[in-house]
Steps between C-alpha positions, in 0.01 A plus 500: 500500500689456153216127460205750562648793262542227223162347532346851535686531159389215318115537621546827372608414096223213571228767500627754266222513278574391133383832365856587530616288233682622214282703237422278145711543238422546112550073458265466779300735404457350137441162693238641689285624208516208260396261838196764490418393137677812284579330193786789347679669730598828260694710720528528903658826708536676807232777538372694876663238695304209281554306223343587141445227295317472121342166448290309274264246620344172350254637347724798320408808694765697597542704802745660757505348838700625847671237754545576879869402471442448922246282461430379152181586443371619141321821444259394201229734415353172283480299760217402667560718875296821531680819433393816737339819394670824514330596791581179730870520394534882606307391830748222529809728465332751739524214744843457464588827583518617195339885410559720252425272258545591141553334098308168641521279171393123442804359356364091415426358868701797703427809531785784499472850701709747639409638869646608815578262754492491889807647529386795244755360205390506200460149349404250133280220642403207325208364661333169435194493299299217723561585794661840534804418705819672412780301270775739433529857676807738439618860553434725172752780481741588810353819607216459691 
């Protein structure tokens, strides 16, 4: 019984999916963005759940970027990815169970909004501008 428990155990923490790993950090962060090709790094901070960085690339333009501190992946309204309209972004949030939907702003490569969610809270949402999927959701204000 206590063989079967342990290997239950182990094959358990052997597919535990590495999404759980530990969120990046500012050093990582900066790591990640000049492996991307930002030349200047000018200032990086914690904003909606993301990270906020101003950069300078190669060719001198200038520009703030957001980093999925889960993931690593850069929110660059310069790069080459399609951003969505309005319209498929509040569509996407709909989908999500999202209603009420109000203040919807393009902010870079995200989009920010404040709604209700499923549970009839009242929520900021930062959204990502390719392909609508939510990247940082909390509570706004404690009565609901």
């Amino acid at each position: 019984m206590l063989k079967s428990l342990t290997l239950a155990t182990v094959v358990a923490f052997a597919v535990t999916p590495a999404a759980q790993a530990a969120p990046l950090g500012m050093a990582q962060v900066e790591q990640t963005l000049r492996k991307a090709g930002y030349t200047q790094i000018h200032e990086i901070e914690r904003d909606d759940g993301l990270w906020e960085a101003d950069v300078s690339r190669a060719d001198g333009r200038f520009s703030e970027v957001y980093v999925d501190p889960k993931t690593g992946e850069i929110f660059d309204e310069h790069d080459s990815r399609a951003l969505l309209s309005t319209e498929q972004v509040l569509a996407m949030a709909q989908s999500q169970g999202l209603r009420e939907i109000h203040s919807l702003e393009r902010d870079g490569a995200t989009w920010s909004l404040e709604a209700r969610n499923a549970r009839n809270q009242r929520v900021e949402v930062r959204l990502s501008g390719y392909d609508g999927r939510i990247l940082h959701s909390e509570r706004d204000g404690w009565l609901d």
